[in-house]
C-alpha positions in Angstrom: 18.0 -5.9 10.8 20.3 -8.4 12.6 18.0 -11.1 13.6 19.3 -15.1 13.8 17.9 -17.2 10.5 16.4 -20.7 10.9 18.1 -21.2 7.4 21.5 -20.7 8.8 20.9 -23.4 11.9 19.9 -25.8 9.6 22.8 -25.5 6.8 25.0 -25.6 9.9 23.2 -28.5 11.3 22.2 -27.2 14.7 18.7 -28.2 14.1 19.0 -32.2 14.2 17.7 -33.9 16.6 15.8 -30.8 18.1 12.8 -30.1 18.6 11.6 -27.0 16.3 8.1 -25.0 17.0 7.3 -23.0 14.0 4.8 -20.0 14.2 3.8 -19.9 10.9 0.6 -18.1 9.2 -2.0 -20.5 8.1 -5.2 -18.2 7.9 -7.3 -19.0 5.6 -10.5 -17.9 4.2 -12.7 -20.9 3.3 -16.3 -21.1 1.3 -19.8 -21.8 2.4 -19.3 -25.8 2.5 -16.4 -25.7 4.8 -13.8 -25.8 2.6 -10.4 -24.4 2.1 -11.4 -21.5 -1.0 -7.3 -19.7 -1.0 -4.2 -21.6 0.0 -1.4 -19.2 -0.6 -0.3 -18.9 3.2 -0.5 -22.9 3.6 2.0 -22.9 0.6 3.9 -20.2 1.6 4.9 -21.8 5.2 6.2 -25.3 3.3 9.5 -24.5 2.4 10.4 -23.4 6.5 8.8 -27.0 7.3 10.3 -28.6 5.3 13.6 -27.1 5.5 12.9 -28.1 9.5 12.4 -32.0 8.3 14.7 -31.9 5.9 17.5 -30.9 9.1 16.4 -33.5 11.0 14.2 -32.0 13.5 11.5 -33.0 15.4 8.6 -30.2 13.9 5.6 -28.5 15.2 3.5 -26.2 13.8 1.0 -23.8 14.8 -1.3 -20.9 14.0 -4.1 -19.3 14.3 -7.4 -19.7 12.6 -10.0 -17.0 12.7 -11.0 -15.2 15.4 -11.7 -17.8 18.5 -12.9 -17.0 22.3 -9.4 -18.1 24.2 -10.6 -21.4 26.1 -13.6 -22.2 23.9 -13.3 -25.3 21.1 -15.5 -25.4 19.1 -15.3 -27.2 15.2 -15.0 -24.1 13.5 -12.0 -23.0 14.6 -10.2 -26.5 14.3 -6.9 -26.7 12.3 -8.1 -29.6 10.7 -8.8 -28.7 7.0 -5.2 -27.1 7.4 -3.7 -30.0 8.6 -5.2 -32.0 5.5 -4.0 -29.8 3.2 -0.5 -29.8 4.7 -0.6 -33.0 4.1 -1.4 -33.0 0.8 1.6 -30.6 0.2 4.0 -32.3 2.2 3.1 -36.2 1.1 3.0 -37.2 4.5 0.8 -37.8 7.3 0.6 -34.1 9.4 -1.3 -35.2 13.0 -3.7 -32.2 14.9 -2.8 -32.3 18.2 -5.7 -30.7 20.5 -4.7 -29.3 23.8 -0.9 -29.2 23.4 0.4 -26.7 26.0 -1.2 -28.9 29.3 -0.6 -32.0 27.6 3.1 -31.7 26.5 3.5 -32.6 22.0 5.3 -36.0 21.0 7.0 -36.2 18.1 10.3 -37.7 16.8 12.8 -35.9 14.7 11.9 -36.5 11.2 8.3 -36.4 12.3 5.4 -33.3 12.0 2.6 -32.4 13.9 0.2 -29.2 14.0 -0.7 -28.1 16.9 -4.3 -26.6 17.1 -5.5 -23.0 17.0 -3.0 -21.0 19.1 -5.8 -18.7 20.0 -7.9 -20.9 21.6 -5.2 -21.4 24.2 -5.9 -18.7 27.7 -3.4 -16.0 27.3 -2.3 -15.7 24.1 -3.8 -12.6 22.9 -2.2 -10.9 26.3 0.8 -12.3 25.6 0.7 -13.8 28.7 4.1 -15.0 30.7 3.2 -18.3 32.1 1.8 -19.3 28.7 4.7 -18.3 26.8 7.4 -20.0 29.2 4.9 -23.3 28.6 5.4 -23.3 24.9 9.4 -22.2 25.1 9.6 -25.5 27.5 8.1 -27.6 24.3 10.9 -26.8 22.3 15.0 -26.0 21.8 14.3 -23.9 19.0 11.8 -21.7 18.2 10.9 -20.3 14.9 8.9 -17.1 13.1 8.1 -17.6 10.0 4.6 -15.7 10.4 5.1 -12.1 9.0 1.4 -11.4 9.0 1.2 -11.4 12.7 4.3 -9.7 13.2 2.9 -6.4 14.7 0.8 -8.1 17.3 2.8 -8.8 20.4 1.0 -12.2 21.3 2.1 -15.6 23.1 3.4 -17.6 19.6 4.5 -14.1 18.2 6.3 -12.7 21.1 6.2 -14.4 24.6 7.7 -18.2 23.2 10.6 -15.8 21.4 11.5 -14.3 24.7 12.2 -17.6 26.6 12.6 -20.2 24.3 16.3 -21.3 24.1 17.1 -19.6 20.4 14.6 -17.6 18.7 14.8 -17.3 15.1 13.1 -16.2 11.7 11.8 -18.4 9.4 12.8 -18.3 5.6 9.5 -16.0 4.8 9.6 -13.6 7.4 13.5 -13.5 6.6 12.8 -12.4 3.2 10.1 -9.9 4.3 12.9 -8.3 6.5 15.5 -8.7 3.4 12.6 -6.8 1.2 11.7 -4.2 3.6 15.0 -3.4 4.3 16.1 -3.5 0.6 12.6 -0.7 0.1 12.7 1.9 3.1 16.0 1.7 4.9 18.4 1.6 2.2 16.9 2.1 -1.5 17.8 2.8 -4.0 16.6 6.5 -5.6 14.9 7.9 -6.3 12.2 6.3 -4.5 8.6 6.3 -5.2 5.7 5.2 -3.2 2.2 4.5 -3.9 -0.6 4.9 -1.5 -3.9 4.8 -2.4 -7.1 4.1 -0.1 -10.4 5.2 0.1 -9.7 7.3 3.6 -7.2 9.9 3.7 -8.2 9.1 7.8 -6.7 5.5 7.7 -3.3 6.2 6.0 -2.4 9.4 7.1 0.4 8.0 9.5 1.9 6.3 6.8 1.5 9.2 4.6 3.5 11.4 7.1 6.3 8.6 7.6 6.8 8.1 3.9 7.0 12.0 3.3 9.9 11.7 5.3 11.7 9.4 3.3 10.6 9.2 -0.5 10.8 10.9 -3.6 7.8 11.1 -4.6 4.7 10.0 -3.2 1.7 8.7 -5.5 -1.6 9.0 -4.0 -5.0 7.3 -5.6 -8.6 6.3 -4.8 -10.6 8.8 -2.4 -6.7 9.6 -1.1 -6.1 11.4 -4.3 -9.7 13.5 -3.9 -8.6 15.0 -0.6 -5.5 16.1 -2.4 -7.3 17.8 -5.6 -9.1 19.2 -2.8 -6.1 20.7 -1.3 -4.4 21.4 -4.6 -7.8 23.4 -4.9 -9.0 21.4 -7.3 -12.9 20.7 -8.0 -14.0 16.8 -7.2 -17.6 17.1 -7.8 -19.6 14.7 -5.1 -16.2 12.3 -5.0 -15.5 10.5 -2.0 -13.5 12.7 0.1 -12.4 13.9 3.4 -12.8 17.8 3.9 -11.9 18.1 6.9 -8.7 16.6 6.3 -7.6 19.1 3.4 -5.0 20.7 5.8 -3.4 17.4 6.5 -3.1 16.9 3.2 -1.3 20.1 2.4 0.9 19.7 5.1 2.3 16.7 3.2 2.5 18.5 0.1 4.2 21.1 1.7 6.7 18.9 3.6 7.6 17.1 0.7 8.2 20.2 -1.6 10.8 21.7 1.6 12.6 18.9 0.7 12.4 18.7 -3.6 9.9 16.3 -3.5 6.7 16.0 -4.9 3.4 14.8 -5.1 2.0 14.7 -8.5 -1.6 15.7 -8.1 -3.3 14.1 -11.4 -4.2 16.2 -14.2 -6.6 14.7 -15.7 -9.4 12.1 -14.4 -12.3 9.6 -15.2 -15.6 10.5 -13.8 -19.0 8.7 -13.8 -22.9 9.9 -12.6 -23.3 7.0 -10.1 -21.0 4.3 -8.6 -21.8 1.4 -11.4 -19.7 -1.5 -13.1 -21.8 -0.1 -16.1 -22.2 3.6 -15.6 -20.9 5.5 -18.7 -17.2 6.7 -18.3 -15.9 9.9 -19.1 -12.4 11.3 -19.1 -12.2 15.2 -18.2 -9.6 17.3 -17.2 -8.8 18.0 -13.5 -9.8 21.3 -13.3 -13.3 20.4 -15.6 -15.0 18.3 -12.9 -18.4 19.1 -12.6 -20.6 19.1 -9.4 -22.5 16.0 -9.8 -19.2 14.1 -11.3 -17.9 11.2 -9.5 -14.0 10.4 -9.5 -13.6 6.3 -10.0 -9.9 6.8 -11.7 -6.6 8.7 -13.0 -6.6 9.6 -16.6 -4.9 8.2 -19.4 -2.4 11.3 -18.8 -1.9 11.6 -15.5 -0.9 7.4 -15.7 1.1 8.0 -18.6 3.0 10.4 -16.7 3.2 8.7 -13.6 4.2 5.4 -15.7 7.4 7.2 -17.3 8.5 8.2 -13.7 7.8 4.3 -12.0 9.9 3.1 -15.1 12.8 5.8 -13.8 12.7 4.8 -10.4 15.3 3.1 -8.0 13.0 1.7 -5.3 9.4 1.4 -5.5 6.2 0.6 -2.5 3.3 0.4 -3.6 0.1 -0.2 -1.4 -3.2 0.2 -3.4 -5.1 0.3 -6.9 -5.2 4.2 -7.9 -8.9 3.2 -9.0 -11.9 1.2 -8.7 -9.9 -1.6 -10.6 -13.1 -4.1 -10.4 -15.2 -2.5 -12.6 -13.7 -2.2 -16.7 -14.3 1.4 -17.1 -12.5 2.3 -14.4 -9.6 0.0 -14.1 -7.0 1.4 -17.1 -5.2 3.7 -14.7 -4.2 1.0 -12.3 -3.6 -1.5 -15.0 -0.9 1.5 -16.4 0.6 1.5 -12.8 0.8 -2.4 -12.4 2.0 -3.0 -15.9 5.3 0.5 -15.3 5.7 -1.6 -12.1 6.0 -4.9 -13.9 8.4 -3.4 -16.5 10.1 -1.1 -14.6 14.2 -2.3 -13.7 13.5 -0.1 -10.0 13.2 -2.9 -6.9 9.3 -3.2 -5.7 7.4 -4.3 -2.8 4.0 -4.1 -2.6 1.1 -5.1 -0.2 -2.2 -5.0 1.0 -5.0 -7.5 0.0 -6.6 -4.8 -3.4 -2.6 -4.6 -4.3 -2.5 -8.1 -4.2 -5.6 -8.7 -6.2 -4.7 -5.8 -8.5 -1.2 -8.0 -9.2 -3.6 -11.2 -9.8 -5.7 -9.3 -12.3 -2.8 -8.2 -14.1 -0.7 -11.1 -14.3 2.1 -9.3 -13.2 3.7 -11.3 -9.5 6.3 -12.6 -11.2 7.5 -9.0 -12.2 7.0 -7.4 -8.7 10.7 -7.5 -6.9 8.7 -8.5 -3.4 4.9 -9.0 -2.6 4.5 -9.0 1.3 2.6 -11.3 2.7 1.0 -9.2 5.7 -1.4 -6.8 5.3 -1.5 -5.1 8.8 2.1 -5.6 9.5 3.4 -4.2 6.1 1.2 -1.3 6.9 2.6 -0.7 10.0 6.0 -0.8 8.3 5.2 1.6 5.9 4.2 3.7 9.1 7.5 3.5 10.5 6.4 1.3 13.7 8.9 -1.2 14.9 6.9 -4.8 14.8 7.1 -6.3 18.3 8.0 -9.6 16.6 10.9 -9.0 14.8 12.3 -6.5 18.0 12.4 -9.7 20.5 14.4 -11.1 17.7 16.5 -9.0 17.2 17.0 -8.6 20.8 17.6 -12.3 21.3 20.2 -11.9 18.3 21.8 -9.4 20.3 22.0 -11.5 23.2 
């Protein structure tokens, strides 16, 4: 993907002096009191801010914070507990500026300032073109470095890209294209994905995209029940989607045409009710009675799908194969993060259970990639082109 890189402008000094408006992705959740409860994101957009400072610029930052009505302020939706924490980060003083677009944003190179929830602003969710050619006019370069909002097509995502004088990515959403591209459009095989979900329903786009392209294609959760099903196995009163059996064997089906598989499991653990404490019992496939619940893989089918992630070139994984929060029913996921960890293949992986199944585990520092964006690396996995990323590769084009 041939996009221009904020990191490149600054190494070449293009950047001093100018005035640099980074999108980045400051989302997050906070507690009952008020507070900031999960940084990640606020850490993760540093190193483009200060690589911005560090070049000389004059920096502003924005994102957006919840979901706000566009015109409405209230205290809830402020930036402010954002801005204290960037702060915090950056050792320096990081001033909220309110009403930005009207108003015009001063700041001198070597300075920062945050500019309050983009959302609030009239038109941004529409992406609308008089909003986005008032924000290009704030700045000489413009920079995305907000992967999470790359598949919506907004005013700080898309519009301010289009007319701003260059249009760049940051150094995160740089290394989400680097990653993606290293996964789907030129792995190396074989390549195995994993998809696992509750909803056959809510994946089945990506499950027809990646049938396409990989080598074998790992399904787990409620997923893997609508499979059995199709494989014509018994689930019991599992979670499942009848009515999507034929979908399912159509995947099957479309990736055996081409020597591919997907491994149904061959053994499983079952349980009487949907409990942190309800007694566990592994069972073969083909044994599961009618009142048996499915909650994981077996120690088998894990083993065996363990030996193939540790011979894989490329792997994507999206999803815990189990109900990984309670004990008895977390082993086959730990199996799968743990091959992943020690496997030599190349791995991305996203989603918000991947993400906490990586935390459980210990294991981030073993994963070759962990995306930062949950709907957009979903969308990727579907095969969709992210309207972020095409306006810059279509200002890179010229």
């Amino acid at each position: 993907m041939n996009v221009l890189r904020f990191s490149d402008l600054a190494a070449q000094g293009k950047a001093s002096g100018q005035r640099v408006f980074i999108r980045a992705d400051l989302n997050v959740p906070f507690d009952d009191a008020g507070h900031i409860s999960e940084d990640t994101r606020i850490r993760a957009s540093v190193p483009c801010i200060r690589m911005a400072l560090d070049a000389g610029a004059a920096v502003m930052v924005t994102s957006h914070l919840g979901r706000p009505t566009e015109g409405v302020r209230r205290p809830e939706d402020s930036l402010a507990p954002v801005a204290a924490r960037l702060s915090e980060l950056l050792g320096r003083p990081v001033p909220l500026v309110a009403d930005w677009v009207e108003r015009g944003v001063q700041v001198q190179p070597g300075q920062i300032v945050l500019l309050e929830n983009c959302r609030v602003n009239k038109g941004e969710k529409k992406n609308d073109p008089a909003l986005a050619q008032k924000m290009a006019a704030l700045c000489d370069i413009y920079v995305n470095d907000a992967f999470g909002t790359a598949h919506r097509a907004e005013g700080t995502t898309y519009g301010i890209a289009r007319y701003a004088k260059v249009a760049c990515a940051g150094p995160l959403l740089a290394a989400e294209i680097d990653a993606i591209t290293k996964a789907l459009r030129a792995p190396k095989r074989p390549l195995v994905a994993i998809v696992a979900g509750s909803k056959v329903s809510t994946k089945l786009t990506i499950l027809k995209s990646l049938a396409e392209k990989v080598d074998e294609l790992v399904v787990g959760g409620g997923i893997a029940n609508t499979f059995m099903l199709a494989a014509g196995l018994p689930i019991g009163k599992s979670l499942a989607e009848p009515d999507l059996v034929a979908e399912a064997r159509a995947v099957i089906d479309a990736m055996a045409a081409r020597g591919a598989a997907v491994p149904i499991p061959v053994d499983v653990v079952t349980a009487k009710t949907f409990a942190a404490d309800a007694p566990a019992t592994t069972k073969a496939a083909a044994d599961v009675a009618a009142d048996d619940l499915i909650l994981d893989i077996g120690p088998q089918t894990a083993a065996l799908l363990a030996s193939r992630l540790k011979a894989a070139g490329t792997i994507v994984w999206n999803g815990p194969v189990g109900v990984f929060e309670f004990e008895p029913f977390s082993h086959g996921t730990e199996t799968i993060a743990r091959a992943i960890a020690e496997s030599p293949a190349f791995s991305i992986a996203g989603g918000g259970d991947t993400l906490a199944a990586i935390a459980k585990y210990g294991i981030g520092r073993d994963v070759g990639y962990i995306s930062t964006g949950g709907g957009a690396f979903l969308e990727v996995l579907e095969g969709k082109t992210l309207p972020a990323l095409e306006i810059l590769e279509k200002r890179a084009a010229g």
